[in-house]
C-alpha positions as CSV (number, residue, x, y, z in Angstrom):
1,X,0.0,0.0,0.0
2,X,0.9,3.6,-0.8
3,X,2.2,5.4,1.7
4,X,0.0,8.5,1.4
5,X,-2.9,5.1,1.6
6,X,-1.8,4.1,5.2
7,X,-1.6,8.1,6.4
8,X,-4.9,8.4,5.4
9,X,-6.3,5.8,6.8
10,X,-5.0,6.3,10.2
11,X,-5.8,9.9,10.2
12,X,-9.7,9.0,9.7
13,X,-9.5,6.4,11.8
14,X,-8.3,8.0,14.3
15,X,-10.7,10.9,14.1
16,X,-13.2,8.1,14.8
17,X,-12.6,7.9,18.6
18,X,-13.0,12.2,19.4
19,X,-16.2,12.3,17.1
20,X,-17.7,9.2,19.2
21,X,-16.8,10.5,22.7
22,X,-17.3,14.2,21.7
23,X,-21.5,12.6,21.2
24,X,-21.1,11.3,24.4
25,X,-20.1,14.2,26.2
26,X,-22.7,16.2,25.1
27,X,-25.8,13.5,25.3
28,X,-27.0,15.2,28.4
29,X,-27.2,18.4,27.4
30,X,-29.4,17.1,24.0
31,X,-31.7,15.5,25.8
32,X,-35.6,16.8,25.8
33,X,-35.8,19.3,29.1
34,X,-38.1,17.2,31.4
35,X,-35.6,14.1,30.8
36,X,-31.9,14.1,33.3
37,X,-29.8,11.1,33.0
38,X,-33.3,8.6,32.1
39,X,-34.9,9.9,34.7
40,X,-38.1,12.6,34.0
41,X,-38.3,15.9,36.2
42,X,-39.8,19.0,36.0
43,X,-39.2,21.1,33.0
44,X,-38.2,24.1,35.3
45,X,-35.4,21.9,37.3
46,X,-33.0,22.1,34.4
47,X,-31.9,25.3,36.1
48,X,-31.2,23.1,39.7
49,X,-27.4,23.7,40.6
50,X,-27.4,19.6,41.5
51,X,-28.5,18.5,37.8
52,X,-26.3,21.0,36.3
53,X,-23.4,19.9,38.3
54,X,-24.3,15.9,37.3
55,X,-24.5,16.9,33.5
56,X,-21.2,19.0,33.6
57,X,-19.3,16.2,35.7
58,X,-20.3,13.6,33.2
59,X,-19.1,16.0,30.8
60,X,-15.6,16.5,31.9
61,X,-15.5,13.0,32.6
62,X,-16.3,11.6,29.4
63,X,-14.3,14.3,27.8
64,X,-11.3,13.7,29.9
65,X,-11.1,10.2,28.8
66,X,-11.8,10.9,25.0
67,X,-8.9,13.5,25.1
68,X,-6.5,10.8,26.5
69,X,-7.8,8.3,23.8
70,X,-7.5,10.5,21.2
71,X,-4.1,11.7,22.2
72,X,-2.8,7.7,22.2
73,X,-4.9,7.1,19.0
74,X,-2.8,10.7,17.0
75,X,0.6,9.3,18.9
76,X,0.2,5.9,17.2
77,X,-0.6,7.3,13.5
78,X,2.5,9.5,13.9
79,X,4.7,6.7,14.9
80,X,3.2,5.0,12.2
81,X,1.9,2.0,14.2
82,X,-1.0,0.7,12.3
83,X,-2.1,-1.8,15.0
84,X,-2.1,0.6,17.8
85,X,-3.7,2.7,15.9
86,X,-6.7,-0.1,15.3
87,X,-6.0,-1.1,19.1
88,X,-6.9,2.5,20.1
89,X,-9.8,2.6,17.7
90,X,-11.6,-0.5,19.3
91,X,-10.7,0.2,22.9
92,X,-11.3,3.2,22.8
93,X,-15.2,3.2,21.0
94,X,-16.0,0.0,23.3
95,X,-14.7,1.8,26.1
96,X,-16.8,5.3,26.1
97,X,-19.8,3.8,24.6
98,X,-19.5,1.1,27.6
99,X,-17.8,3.5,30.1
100,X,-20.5,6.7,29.5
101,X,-23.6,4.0,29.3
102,X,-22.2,3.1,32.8
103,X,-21.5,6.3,34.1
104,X,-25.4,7.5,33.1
105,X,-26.9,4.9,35.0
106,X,-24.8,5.6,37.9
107,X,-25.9,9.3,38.0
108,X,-29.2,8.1,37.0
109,X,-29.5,6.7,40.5
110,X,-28.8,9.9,41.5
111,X,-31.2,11.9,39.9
112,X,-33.5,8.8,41.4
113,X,-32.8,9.4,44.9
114,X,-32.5,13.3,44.1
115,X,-36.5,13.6,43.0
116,X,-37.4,11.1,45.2
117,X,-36.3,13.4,47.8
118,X,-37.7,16.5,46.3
119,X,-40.6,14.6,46.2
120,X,-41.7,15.6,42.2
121,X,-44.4,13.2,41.2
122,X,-47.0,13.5,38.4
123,X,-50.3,14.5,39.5
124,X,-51.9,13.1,36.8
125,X,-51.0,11.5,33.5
126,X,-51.0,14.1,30.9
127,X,-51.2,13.6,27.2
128,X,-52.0,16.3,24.8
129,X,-53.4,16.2,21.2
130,X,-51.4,18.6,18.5
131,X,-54.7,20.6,16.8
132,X,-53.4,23.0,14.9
133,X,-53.9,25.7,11.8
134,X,-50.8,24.6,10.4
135,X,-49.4,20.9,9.4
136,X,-47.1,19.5,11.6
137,X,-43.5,18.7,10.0
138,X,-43.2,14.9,9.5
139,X,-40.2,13.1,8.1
140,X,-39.8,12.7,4.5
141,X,-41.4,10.1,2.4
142,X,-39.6,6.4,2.6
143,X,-40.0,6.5,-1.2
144,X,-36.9,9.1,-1.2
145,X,-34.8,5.4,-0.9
146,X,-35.8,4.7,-4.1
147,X,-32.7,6.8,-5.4
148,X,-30.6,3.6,-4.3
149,X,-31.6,1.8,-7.0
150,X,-29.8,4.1,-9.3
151,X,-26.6,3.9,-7.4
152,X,-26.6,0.1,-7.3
153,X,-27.5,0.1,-11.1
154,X,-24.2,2.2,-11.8
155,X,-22.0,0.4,-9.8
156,X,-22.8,-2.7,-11.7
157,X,-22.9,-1.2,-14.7
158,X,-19.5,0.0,-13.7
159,X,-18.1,-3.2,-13.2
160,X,-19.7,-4.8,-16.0
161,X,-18.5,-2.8,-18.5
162,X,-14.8,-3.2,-17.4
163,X,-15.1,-6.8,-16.4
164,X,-12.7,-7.7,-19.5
165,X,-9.9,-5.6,-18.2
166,X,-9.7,-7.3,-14.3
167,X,-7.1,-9.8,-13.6
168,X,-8.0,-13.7,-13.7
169,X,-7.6,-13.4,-9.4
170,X,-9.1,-10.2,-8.0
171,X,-7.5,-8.6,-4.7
172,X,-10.3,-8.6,-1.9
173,X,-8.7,-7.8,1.2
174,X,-4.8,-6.5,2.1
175,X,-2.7,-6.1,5.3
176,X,-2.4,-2.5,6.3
177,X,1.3,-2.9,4.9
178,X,0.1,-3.4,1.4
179,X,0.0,-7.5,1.4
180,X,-2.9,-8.8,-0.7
181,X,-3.7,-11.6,1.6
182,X,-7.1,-13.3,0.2
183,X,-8.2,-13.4,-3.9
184,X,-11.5,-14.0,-5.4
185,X,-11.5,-15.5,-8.6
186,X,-12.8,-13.4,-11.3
187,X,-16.8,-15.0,-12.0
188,X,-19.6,-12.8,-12.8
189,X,-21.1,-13.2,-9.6
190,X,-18.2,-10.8,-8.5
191,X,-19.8,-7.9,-10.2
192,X,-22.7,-8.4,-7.9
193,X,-20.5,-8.4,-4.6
194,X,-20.5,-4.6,-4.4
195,X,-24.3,-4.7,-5.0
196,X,-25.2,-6.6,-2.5
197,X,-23.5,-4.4,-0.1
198,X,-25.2,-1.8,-0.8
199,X,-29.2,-3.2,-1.1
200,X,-28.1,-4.4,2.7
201,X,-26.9,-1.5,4.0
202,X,-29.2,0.8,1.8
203,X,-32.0,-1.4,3.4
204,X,-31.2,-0.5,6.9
205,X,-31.0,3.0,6.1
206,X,-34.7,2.3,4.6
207,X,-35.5,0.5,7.8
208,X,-34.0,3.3,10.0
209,X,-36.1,5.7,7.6
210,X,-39.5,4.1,8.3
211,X,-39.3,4.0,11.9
212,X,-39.0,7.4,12.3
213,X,-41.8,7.8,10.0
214,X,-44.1,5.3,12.3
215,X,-42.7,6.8,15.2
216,X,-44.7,7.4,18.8
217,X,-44.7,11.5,18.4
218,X,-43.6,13.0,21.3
219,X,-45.2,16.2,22.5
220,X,-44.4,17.8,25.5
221,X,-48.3,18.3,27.8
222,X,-46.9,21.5,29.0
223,X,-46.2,23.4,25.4
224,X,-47.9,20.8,23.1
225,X,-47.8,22.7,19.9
226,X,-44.0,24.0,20.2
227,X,-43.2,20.8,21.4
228,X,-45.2,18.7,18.4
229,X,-43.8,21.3,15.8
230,X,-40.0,20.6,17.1
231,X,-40.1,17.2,16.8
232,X,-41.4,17.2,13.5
233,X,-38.9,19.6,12.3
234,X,-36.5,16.8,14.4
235,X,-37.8,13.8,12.0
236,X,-37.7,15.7,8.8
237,X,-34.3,16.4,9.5
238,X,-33.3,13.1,10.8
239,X,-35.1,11.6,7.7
240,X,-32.9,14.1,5.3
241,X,-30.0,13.1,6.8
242,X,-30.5,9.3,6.7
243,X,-31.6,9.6,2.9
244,X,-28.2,11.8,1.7
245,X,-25.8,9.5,4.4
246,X,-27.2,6.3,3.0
247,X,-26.7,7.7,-0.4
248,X,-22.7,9.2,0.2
249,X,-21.7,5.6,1.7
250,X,-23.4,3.6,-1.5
251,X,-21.6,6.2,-3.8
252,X,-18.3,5.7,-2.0
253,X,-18.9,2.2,-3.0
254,X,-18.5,2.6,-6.5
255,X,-15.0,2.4,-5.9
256,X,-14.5,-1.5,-5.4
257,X,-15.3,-2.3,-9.0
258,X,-12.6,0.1,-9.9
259,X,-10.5,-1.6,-7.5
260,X,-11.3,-4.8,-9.2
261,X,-10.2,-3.2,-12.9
262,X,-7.0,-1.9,-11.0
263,X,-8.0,1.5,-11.6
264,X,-7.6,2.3,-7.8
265,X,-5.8,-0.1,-5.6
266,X,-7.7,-2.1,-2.4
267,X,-6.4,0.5,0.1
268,X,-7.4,3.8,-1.6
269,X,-10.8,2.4,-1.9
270,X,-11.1,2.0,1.6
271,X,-10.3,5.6,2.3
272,X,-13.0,6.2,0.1
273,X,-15.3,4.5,2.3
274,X,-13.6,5.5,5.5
275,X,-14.0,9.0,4.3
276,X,-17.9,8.4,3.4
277,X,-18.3,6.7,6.7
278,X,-16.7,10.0,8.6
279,X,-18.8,12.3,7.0
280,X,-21.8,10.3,8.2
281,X,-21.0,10.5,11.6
282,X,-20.2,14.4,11.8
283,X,-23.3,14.9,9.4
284,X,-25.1,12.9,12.3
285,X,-23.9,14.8,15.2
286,X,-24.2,17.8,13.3
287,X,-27.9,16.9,13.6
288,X,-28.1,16.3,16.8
289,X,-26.4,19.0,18.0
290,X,-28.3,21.5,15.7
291,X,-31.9,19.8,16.3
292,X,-31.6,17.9,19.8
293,X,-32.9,14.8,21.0
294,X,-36.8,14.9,19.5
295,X,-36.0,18.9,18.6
296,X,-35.6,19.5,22.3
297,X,-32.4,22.4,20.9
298,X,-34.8,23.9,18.2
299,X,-37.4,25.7,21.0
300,X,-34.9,26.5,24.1
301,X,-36.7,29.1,25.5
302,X,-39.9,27.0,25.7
303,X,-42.5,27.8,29.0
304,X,-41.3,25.7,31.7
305,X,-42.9,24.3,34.3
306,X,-42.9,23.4,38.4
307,X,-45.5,20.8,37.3
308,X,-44.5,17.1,36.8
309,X,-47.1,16.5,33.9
310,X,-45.7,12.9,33.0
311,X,-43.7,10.0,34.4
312,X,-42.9,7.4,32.9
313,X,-39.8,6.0,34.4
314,X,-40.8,2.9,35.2
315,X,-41.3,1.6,31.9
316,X,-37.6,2.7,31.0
317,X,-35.6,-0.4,32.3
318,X,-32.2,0.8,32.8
319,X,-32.5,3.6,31.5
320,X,-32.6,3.2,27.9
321,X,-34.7,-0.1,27.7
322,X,-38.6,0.7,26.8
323,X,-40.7,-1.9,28.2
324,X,-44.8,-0.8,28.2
325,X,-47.4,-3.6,27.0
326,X,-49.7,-0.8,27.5
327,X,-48.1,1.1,24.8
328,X,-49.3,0.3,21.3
329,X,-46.2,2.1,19.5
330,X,-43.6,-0.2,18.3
331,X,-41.3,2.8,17.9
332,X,-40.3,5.7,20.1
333,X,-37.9,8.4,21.0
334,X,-34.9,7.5,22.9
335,X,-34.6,8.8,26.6
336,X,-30.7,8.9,26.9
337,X,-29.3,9.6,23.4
338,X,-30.6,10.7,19.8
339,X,-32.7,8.7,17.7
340,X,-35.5,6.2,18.4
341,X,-35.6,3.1,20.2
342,X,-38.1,-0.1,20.3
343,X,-40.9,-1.1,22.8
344,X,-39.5,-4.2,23.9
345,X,-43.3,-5.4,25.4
346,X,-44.8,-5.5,22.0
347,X,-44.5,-8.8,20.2
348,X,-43.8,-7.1,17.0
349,X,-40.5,-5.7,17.8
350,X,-38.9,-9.1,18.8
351,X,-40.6,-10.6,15.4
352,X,-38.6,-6.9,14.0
353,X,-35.5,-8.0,15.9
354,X,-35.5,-11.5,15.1
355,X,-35.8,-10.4,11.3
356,X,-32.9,-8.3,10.9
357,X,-30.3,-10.4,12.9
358,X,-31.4,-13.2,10.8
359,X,-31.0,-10.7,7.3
360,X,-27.6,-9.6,8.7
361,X,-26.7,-13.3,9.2
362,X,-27.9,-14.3,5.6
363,X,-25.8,-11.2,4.1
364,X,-22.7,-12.3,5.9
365,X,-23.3,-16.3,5.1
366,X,-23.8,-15.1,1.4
367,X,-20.5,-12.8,1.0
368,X,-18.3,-15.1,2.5
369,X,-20.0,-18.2,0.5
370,X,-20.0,-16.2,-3.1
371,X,-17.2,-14.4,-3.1
């Protein structure tokens, strides 16, 4: 592998680890108002010197440990130390996702014993209905995944059309040094390996797409139509962004049938793809950050209120678990972190989650047995 191959690589690879803590560190402070570490308080407590302090120590915790990994993962890719490098990567993703999911449900206990002792319970259970002159926004149409098709139908045609000019033993996968260490031999059905990447990841972007679309809604009881309107505005966005990411990491992909022809070698198509998969995950953050978990960021100055209108932490097993049989929706808004999460009491999520690990398990079985 080229040399300017193996600095680029390391260089987004090591970006990886900042981007993922930097999300961490700032998880609390995107969270909907009347949510603090999982646990659900009064909109107007958000000011309380004791939550402020737990969402800045989390902070500076979590931040303190993604400087040092970053720091190790930068000190390897100047020494040139590929496997450190990789070495920092994995310890260092496992170890914040692990480390701040551990650290949240320890100051979640806090925030447990803090309301408990402040005594905020809901009076009633409020829910509100969004009636309005105008139409709430909603995410964009799941049809807007159609434009995969396009992609895939160019990246074949791609390799079709110089399929005459590979080699009679394709490259498919190299040491970070530049060792080609494993060949396919050069069939048809290698035209089709590239495809079938992307229909399975551009069907789990469609997948991702159409929960938010058949989402639970959130609105907040105490500012229902502020609340409704920034969520919507929070799905249309997340929808846009799932549509154009899905779309830059099947583009990228276009390059491993140019890899095949020699065109490009092996490693400079995988900086291709690194570099698609990088800009997903700032575009993604630059999301969250901008819009908030369920648009809590796009209305700051919302009313607030003394009032506990809704609790429903006991239906949130550790945290970040839904569990409600009471609760039709399959699909709702996360309660530490951005996105959506499942209803684990409903039947039809495990039938959901069954499905996909056995998909995922039929795309792996088929790469490795094809090509």
């Amino acid at each position: 592998m080229e040399g300017f191959d193996l600095t680029a690589i390391m260089l987004v690879t090591s970006l990886l680890v900042p981007i993922i803590g930097a999300f961490m560190a700032a998880t609390p402070y995107l969270m909907r108002r009347g949510e603090v570490f999982a646990v659900t308080v009064p909109t107007s407590e958000q000011n309380d010197p004791y939550v402020k302090a737990l969402k800045r120590r989390y902070a500076v915790v979590v931040g303190a440990a993604t400087a040092a990994f970053t720091l190790a993962g930068f000190a390897c890719a100047a020494a040139g130390n590929v496997d450190g490098v990789m070495g920092v990567l994995i310890v260092g993703s496992l170890g914040l996702t692990a480390g701040g999911y551990g650290l949240m449900l320890a100051y979640r206990a806090k925030m447990t014993a803090y309301k408990n002792k402040h005594g905020w319970e809901a009076d009633a259970q409020e829910s509100v209905a969004v009636v309005g002159e105008q139409p709430v926004p909603h995410a964009v149409s799941v049809k807007w995944n159609l434009l995969y098709l396009p992609v895939m139908l160019i990246t074949f045609a791609v390799g079709a059309i110089g399929y005459a000019h590979m080699p009679d033993q394709i490259p498919m996968h190299m040491d970070f040094d530049g060792t080609v260490n494993r060949y396919a031999e050069k069939t048809p059905i290698i035209l089709w390996m590239p495809v079938l990447i992307q229909a399975f990841m551009g069907l789990c972007f469609a997948f991702s797409h159409w929960t938010i679309a058949h989402s639970k809604k959130w609105a907040e009881p105490g500012a229902p139509a502020t609340s409704a309107l920034a969520y919507g505005l929070f799905a249309r966005a997340q929808s846009i962004y799932l549509v154009v990411g899905g779309l830059v990491i099947a583009v990228a992909m276009i390059a491993m049938p140019l890899s095949f022809m020699n065109l490009i070698n092996l490693g400079q198509a995988g900086v291709l793809v690194m570099i698609a998969a990088l800009v997903l995950c700032i575009g993604g953050m630059a999301v969250s950050v901008v819009y908030g978990q369920a648009g809590s960021r796009v209305f700051k100055r919302m009313q607030t209120s003394d009032r506990l209108l809704v609790d429903d932490d006991r239906y949130w097993k550790f945290g970040v678990f839904y569990f409600n049989p009471d609760d039709a929706s399959l699909f709702l808004p996360e309660r530490f972190g951005v996105g959506w999460t499942l209803n684990f009491a409903r039947p039809a999520v495990w039938a959901i989650v069954v499905g996909g690990l056995v998909l995922t398990v039929a795309f792996v079985v088929a790469v490795m047995v094809l090509f």
